[in-house]
Rosetta silent file (secondary structure, phi, psi, omega in degrees, C-alpha in Angstrom):
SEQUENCE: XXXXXXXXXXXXXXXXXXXXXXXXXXXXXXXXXXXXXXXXXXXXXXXXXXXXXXXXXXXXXXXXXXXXXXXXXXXXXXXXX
SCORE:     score description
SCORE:     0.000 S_00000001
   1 L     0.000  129.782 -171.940    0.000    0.000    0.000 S_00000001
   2 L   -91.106  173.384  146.727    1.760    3.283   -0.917 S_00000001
   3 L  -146.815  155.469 -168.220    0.673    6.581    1.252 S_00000001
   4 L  -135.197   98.151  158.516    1.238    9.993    0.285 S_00000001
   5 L   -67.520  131.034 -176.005    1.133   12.603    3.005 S_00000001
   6 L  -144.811  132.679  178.824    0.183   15.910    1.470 S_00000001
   7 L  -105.228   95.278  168.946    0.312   19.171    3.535 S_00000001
   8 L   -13.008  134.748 -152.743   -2.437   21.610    3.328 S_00000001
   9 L    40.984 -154.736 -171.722   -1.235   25.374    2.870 S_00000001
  10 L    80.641  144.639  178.806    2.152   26.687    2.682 S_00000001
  11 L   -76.295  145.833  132.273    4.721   27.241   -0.426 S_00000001
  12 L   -96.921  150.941 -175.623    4.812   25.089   -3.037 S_00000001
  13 L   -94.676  143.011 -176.218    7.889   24.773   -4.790 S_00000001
  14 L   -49.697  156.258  177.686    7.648   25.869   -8.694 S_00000001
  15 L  -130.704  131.455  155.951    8.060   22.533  -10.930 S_00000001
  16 E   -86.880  124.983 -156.007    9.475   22.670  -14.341 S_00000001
  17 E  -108.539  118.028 -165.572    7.821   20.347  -16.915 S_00000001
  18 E  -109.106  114.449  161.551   10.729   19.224  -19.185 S_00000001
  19 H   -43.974  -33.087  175.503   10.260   17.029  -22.533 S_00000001
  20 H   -60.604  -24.430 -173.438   13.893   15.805  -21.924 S_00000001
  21 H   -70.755  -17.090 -171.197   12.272   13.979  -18.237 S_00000001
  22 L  -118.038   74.367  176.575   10.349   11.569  -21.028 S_00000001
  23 L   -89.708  -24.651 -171.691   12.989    9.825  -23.202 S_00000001
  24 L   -82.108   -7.542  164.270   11.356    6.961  -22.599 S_00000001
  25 L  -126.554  171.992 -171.056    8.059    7.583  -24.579 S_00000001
  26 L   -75.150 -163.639 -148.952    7.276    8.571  -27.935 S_00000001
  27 H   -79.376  -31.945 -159.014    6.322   12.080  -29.101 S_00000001
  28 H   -73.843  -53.250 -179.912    2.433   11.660  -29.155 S_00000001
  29 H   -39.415  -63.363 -164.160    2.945   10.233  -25.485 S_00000001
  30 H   -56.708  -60.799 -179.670    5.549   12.501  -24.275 S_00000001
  31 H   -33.511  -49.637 -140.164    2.856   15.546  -25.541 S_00000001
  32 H   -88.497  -58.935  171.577   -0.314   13.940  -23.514 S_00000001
  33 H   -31.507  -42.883 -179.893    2.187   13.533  -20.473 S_00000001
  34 H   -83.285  -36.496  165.054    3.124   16.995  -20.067 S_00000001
  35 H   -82.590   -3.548  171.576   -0.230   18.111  -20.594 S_00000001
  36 H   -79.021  -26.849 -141.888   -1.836   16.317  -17.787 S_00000001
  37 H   -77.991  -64.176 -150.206    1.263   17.564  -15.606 S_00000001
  38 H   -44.872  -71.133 -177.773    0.308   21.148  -16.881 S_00000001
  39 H   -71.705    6.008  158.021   -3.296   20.508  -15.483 S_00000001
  40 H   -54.491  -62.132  170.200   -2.494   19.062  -12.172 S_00000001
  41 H   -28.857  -40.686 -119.858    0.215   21.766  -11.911 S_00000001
  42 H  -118.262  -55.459 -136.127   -3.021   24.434  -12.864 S_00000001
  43 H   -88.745  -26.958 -174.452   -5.583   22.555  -10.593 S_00000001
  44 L  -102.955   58.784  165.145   -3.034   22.181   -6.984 S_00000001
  45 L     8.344   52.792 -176.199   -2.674   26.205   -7.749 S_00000001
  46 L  -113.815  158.221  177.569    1.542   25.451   -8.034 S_00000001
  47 L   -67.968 -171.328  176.742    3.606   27.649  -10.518 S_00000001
  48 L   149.290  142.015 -176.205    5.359   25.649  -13.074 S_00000001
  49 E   -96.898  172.080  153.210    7.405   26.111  -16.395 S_00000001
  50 E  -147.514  134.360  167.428    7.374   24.075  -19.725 S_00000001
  51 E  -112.068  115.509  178.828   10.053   23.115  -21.827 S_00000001
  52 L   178.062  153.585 -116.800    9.744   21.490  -25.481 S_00000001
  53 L   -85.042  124.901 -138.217   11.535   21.402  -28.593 S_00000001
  54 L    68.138   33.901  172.334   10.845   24.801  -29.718 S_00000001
  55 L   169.928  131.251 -175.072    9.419   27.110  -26.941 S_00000001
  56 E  -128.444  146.369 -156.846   10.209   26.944  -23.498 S_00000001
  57 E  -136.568  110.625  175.598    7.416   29.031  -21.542 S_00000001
  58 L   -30.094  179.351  156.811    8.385   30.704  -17.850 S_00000001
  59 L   -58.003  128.757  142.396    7.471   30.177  -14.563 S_00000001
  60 L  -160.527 -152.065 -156.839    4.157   31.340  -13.847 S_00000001
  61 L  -138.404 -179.143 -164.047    0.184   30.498  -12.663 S_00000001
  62 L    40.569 -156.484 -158.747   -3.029   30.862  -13.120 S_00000001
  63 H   -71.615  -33.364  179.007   -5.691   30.193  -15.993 S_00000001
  64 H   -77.753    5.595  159.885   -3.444   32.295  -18.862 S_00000001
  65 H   -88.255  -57.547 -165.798   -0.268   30.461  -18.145 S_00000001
  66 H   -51.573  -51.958  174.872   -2.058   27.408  -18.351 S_00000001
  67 H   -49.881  -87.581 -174.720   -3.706   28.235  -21.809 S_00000001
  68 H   -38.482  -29.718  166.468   -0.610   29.097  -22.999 S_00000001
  69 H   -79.334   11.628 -160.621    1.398   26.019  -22.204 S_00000001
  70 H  -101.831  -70.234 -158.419   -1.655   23.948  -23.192 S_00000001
  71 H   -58.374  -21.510 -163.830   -1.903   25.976  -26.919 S_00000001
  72 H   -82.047  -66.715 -154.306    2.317   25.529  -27.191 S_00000001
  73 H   -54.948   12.462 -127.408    1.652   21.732  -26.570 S_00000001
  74 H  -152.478  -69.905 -159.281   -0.964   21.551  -29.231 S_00000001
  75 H   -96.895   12.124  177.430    1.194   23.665  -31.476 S_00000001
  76 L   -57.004  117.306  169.457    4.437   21.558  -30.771 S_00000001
  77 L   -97.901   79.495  167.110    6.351   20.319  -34.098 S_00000001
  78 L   -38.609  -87.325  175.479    8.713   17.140  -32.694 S_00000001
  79 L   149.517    4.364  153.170   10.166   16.662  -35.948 S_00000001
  80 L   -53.822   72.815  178.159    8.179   13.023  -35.530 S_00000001
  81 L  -136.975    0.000    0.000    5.679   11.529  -37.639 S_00000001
């Protein structure tokens, strides 16, 4: 049985969401992956970056950060098909 303590208030620390953390799936994957992280990231109100190949997008929050890393991951060209 895992457990996961999780503490109520408080900083969270910013998380950067890297394409390079997912060598181990393909492009389509790698895409779908990053975009759940972006809405967890969105939905536990924590800051958080994205990096992938062509546009790396700052730290920041709320619903317009999210859209934007949502719309680059959308408009992401791997070089994969």
């Amino acid at each position: 049985m895992l457990l996961l303590k999780q503490f109520a208030g408080g900083d969270r620390e910013p998380c950067e969401l890297d394409w390079d953390a997912l060598p181990y799936l393909a492009p389509e994957a790698r895409l779908s992956q990053l975009a759940r992280w972006c809405l967890d990231a969105a939905a536990d109100a924590r800051t958080f970056g994205l990096k992938i190949p062509g546009a790396r997008l700052p730290l920041g929050a709320g619903p317009q950060h999210l859209g934007a890393c949502l719309e680059a991951l959308a408009l992401c060209e791997t070089g994969e098909r």
